[in-house]
TORKOL-4160 file (C-alpha; in steps of 0.2 Angstrom, whole numbers, padded with zeros to 4 digits, m for minus):
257
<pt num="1" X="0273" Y="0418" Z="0312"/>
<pt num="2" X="0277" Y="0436" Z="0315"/>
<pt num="3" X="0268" Y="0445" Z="0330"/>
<pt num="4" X="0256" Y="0457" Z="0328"/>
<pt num="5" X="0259" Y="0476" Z="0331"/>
<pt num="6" X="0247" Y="0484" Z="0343"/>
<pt num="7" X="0246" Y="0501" Z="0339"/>
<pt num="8" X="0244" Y="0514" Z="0355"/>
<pt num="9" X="0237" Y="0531" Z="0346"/>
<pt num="10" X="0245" Y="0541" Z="0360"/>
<pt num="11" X="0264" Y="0536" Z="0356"/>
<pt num="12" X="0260" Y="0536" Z="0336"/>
<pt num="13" X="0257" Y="0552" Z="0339"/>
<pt num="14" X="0271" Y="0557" Z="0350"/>
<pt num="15" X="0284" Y="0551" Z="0338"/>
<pt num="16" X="0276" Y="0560" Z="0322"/>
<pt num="17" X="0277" Y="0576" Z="0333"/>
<pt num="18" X="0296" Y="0571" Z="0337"/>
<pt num="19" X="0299" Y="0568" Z="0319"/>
<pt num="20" X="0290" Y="0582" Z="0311"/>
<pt num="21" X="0300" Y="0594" Z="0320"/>
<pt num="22" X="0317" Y="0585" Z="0316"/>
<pt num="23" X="0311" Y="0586" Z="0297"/>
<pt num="24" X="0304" Y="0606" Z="0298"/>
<pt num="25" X="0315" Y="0619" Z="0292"/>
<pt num="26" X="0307" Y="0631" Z="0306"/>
<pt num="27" X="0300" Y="0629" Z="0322"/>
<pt num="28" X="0282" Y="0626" Z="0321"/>
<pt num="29" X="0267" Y="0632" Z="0329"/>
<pt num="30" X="0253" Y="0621" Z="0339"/>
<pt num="31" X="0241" Y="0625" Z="0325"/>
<pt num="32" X="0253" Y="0621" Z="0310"/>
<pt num="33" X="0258" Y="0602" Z="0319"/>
<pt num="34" X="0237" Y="0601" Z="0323"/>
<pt num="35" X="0234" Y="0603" Z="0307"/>
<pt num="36" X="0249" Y="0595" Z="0297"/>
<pt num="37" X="0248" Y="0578" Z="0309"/>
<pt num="38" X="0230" Y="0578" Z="0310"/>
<pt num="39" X="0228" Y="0580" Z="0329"/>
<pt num="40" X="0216" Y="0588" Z="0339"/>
<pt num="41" X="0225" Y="0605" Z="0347"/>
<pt num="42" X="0221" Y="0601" Z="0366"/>
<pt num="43" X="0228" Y="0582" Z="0361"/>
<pt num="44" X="0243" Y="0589" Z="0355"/>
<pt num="45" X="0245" Y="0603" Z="0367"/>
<pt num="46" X="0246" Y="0590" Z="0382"/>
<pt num="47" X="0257" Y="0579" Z="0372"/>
<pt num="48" X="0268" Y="0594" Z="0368"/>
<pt num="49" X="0268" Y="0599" Z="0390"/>
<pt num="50" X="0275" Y="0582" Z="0392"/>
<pt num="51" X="0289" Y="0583" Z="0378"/>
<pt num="52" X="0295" Y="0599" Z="0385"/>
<pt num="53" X="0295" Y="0592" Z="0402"/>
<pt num="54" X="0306" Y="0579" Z="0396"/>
<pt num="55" X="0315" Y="0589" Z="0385"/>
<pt num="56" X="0313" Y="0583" Z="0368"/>
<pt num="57" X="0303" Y="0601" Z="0363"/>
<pt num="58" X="0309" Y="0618" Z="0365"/>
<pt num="59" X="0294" Y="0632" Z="0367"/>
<pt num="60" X="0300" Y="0648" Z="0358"/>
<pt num="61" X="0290" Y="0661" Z="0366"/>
<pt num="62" X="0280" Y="0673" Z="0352"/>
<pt num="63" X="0264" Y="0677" Z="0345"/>
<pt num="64" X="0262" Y="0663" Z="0342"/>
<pt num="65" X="0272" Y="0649" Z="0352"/>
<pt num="66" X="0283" Y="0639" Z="0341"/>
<pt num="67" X="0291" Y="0623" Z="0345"/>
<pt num="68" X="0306" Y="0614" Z="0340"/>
<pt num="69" X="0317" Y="0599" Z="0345"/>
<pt num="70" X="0323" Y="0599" Z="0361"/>
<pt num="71" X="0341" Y="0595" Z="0367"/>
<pt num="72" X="0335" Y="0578" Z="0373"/>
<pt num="73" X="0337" Y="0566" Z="0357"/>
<pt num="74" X="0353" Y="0575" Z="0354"/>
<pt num="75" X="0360" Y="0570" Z="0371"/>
<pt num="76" X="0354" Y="0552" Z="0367"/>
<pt num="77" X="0360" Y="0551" Z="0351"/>
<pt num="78" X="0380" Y="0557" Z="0358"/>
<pt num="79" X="0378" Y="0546" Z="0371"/>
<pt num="80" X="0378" Y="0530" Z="0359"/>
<pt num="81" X="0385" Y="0536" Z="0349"/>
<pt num="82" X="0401" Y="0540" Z="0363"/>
<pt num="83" X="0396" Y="0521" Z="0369"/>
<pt num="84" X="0401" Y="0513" Z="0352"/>
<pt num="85" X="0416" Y="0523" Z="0351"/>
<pt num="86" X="0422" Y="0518" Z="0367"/>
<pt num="87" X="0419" Y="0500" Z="0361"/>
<pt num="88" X="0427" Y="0501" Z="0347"/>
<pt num="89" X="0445" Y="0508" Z="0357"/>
<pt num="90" X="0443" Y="0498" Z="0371"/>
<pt num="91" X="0439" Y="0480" Z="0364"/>
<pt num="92" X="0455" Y="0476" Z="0357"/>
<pt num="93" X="0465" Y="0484" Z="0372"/>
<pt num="94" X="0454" Y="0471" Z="0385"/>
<pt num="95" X="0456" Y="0457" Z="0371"/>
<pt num="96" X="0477" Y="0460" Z="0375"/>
<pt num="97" X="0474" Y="0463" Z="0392"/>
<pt num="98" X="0464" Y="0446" Z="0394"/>
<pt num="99" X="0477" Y="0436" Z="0385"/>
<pt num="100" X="0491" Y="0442" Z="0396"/>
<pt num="101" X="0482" Y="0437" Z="0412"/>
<pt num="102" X="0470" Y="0422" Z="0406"/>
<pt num="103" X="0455" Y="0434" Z="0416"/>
<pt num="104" X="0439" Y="0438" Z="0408"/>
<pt num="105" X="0441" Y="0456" Z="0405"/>
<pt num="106" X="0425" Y="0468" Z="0407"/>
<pt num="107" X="0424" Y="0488" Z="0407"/>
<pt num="108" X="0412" Y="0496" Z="0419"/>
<pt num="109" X="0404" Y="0512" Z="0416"/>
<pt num="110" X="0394" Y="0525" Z="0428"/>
<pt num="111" X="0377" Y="0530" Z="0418"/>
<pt num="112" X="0361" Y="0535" Z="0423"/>
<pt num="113" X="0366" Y="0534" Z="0442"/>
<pt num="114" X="0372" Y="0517" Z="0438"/>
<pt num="115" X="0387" Y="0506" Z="0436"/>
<pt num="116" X="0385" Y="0493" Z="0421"/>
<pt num="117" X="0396" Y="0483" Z="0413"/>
<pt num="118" X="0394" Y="0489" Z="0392"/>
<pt num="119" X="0410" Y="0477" Z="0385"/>
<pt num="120" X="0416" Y="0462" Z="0391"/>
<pt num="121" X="0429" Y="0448" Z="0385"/>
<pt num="122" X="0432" Y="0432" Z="0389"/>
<pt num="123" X="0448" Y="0422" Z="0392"/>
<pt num="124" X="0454" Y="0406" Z="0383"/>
<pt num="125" X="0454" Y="0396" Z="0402"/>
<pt num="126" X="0443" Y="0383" Z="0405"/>
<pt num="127" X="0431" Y="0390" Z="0417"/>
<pt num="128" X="0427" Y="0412" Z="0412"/>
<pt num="129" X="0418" Y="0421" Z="0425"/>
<pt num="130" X="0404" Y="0429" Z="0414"/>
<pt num="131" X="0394" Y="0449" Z="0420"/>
<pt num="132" X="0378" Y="0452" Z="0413"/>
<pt num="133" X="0380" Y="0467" Z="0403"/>
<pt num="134" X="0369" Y="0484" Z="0406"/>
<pt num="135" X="0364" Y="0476" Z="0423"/>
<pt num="136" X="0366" Y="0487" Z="0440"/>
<pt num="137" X="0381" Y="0484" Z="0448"/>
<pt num="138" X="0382" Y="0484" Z="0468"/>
<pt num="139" X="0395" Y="0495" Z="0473"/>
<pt num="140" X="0401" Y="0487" Z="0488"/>
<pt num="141" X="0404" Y="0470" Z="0477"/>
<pt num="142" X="0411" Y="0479" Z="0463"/>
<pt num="143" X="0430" Y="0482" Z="0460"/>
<pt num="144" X="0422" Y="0494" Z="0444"/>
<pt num="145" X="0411" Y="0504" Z="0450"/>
<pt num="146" X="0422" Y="0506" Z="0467"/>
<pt num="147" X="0436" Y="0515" Z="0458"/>
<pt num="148" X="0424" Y="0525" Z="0446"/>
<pt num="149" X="0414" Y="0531" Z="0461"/>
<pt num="150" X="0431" Y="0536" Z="0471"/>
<pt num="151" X="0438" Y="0545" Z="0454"/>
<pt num="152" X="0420" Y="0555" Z="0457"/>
<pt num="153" X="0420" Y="0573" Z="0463"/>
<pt num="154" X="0413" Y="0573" Z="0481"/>
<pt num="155" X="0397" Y="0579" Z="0482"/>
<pt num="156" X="0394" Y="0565" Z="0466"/>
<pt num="157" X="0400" Y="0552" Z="0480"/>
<pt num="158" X="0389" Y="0558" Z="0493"/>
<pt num="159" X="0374" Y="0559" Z="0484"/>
<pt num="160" X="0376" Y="0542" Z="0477"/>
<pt num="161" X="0380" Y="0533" Z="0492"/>
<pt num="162" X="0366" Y="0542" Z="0500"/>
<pt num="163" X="0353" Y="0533" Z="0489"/>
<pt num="164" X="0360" Y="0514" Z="0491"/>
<pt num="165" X="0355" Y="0501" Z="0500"/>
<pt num="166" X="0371" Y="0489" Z="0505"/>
<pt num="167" X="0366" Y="0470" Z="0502"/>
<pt num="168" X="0379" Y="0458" Z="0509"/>
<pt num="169" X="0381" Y="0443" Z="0497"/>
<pt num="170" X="0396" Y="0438" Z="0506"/>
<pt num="171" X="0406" Y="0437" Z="0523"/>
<pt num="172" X="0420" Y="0449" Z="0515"/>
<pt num="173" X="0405" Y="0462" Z="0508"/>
<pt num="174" X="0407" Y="0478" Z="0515"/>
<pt num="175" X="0390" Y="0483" Z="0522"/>
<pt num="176" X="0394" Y="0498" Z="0535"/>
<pt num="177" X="0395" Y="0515" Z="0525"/>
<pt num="178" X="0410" Y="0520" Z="0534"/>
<pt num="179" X="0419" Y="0506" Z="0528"/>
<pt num="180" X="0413" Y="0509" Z="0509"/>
<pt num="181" X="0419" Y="0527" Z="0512"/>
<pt num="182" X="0436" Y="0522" Z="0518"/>
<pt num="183" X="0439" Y="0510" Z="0505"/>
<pt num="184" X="0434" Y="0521" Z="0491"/>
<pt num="185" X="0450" Y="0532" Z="0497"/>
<pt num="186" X="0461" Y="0520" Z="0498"/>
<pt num="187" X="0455" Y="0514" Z="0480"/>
<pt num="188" X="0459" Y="0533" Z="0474"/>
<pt num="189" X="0475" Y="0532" Z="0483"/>
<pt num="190" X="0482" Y="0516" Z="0475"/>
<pt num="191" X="0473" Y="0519" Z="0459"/>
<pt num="192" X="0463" Y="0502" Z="0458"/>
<pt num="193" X="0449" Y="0493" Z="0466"/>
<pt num="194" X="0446" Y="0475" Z="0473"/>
<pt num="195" X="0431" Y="0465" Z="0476"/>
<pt num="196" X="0441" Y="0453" Z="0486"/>
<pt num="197" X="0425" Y="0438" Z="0488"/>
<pt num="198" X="0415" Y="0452" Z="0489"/>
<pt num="199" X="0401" Y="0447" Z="0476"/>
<pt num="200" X="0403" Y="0428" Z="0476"/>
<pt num="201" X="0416" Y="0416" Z="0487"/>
<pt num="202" X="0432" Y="0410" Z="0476"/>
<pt num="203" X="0431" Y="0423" Z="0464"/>
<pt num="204" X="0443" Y="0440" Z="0464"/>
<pt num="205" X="0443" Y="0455" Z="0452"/>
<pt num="206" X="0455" Y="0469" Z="0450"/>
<pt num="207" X="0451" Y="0486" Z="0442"/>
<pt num="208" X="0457" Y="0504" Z="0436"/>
<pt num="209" X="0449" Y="0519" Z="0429"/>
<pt num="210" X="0450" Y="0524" Z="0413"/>
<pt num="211" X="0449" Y="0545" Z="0409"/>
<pt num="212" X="0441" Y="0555" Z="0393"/>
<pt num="213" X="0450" Y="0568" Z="0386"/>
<pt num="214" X="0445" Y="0581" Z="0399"/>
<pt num="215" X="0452" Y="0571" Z="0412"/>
<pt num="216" X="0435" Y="0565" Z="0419"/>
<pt num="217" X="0435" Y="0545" Z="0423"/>
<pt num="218" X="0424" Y="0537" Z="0408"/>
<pt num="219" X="0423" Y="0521" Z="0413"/>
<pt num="220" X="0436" Y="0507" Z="0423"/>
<pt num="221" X="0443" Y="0491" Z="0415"/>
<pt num="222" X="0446" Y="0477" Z="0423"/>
<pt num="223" X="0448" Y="0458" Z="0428"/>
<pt num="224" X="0441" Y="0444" Z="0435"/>
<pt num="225" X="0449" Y="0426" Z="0439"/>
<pt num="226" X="0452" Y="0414" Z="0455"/>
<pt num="227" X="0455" Y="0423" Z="0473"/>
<pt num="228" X="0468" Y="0412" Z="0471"/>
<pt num="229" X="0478" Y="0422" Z="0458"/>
<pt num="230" X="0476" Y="0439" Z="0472"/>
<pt num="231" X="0483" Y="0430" Z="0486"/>
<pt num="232" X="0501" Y="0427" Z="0477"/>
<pt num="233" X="0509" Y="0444" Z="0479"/>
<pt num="234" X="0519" Y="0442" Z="0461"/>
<pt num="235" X="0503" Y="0438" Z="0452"/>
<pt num="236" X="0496" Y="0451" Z="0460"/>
<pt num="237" X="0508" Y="0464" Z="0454"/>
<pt num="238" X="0506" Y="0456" Z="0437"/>
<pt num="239" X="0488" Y="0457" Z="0436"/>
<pt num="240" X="0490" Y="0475" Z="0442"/>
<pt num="241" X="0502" Y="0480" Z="0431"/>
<pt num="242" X="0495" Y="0472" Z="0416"/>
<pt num="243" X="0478" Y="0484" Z="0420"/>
<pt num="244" X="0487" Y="0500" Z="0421"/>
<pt num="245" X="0495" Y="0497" Z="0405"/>
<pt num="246" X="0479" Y="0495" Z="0398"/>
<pt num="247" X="0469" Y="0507" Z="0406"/>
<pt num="248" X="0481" Y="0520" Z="0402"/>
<pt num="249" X="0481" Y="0514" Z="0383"/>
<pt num="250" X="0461" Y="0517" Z="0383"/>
<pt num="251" X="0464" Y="0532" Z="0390"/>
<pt num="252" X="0476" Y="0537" Z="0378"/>
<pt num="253" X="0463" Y="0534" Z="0362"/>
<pt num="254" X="0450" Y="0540" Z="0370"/>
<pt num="255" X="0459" Y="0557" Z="0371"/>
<pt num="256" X="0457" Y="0557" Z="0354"/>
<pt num="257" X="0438" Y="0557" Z="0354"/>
């Protein structure tokens, strides 16, 4: 039995407005949407405040005012629209990656002030370590979002740090700013990040940033296994050099984007 949809006359009319303007050859004016839409003008001008606010409507000053779309749903629109691109380069390069180290494979992004994890792929081992996807990731238990933040411009770093709270999950969780701070460089100077039982006792995970095609870091690919497989220095190496080969193959493609 298929729920029942609740109308709310307030967002109906919102998303005619947005709609009417995508469709309109011209901008409009606040009488021509009143009457075309069939809402009251002080409705629509309050409604019209908000969308401008937000940045879904432009106002084009004039005798009259005229509206039209806003940069907003353009932004949105590139953004997933980068998103899906990105998976489609990056899935088959962390499907390699995790059959070369029998990890699970995820890649981290920084978005909307946060750090999520959009892709992930598991290994053929036993026992995967599974991330939620497009959940908040802590930086101080994160070996993504630590080398995303420290491949950030300064004053990015600084007013990030300066909103979050470090939780310790762990003995090994870094809770002290200045010791988040320091590590950040050293995971810019070696070019990867470690959450060495930071987020969970047992579990390790290595990894390294990924750039767009202006150089900016778009994102971080990495691993997760048993602390186990960090410890032994060979291993290491070959977990670390298996995650710069793929992060530089992302790279690579998403220069083309």
């Amino acid at each position: 039995m298929s729920e029942e949809i609740v109308i709310v006359p307030a967002v109906m009319r919102t998303l005619n407005i947005i709609e009417a303007l995508f469709a309109a050859s011209s901008p409009r004016s606040l009488g021509e949407l009143s009457r075309d839409l069939d809402i009251p003008s002080a409705s629509l001008f309050r409604i019209m405040k908000n969308l401008t606010a937000r940045g879904y409507v432009t106002v084009l000053e004039g005798s009259p005012v005229r509206y039209t779309i806003g940069h907003k749903p353009f932004q949105l629109v590139n953004g997933y629209k980068s998103r899906i691109s990105q998976k489609d380069v990056i899935r088959p390069v962390m499907q390699k990656l995790t059959a070369k180290t029998s990890q699970t494979a995820q890649y981290a992004v920084f978005q909307n002030g946060q750090f999520i994890y959009i892709e992930q792929v598991l290994s053929s081992a036993e026992l995967n370590f599974l991330a939620q996807l497009y959940t908040p990731l802590e930086i101080n238990t994160s070996a993504g979002a630590k080398i995303i933040l420290a491949n950030q411009p300064e004053e990015i770093q600084e007013q990030y740090l300066s909103s979050v709270t470090l939780h310790k999950r762990t003995s090994h969780t870094i809770d002290n700013m200045e010791r988040l701070k320091k590590e950040l460089k050293r995971s810019a100077k070696r070019g990867y990040g470690l959450d060495n039982e930071e987020f969970s006792i047992g579990i390790g995970c290595m990894a390294a940033p990924v750039f767009d095609s202006e150089g900016q870091c778009a994102g971080a690919v990495g691993v997760t296994g048993y602390i186990e497989e960090y410890r032994d220095k060979d291993h290491f190496n070959y977990i670390k050099e298996c995650l710069f080969q793929a992060a530089g193959e992302i790279t690579e493609k998403l220069s083309l984007y």
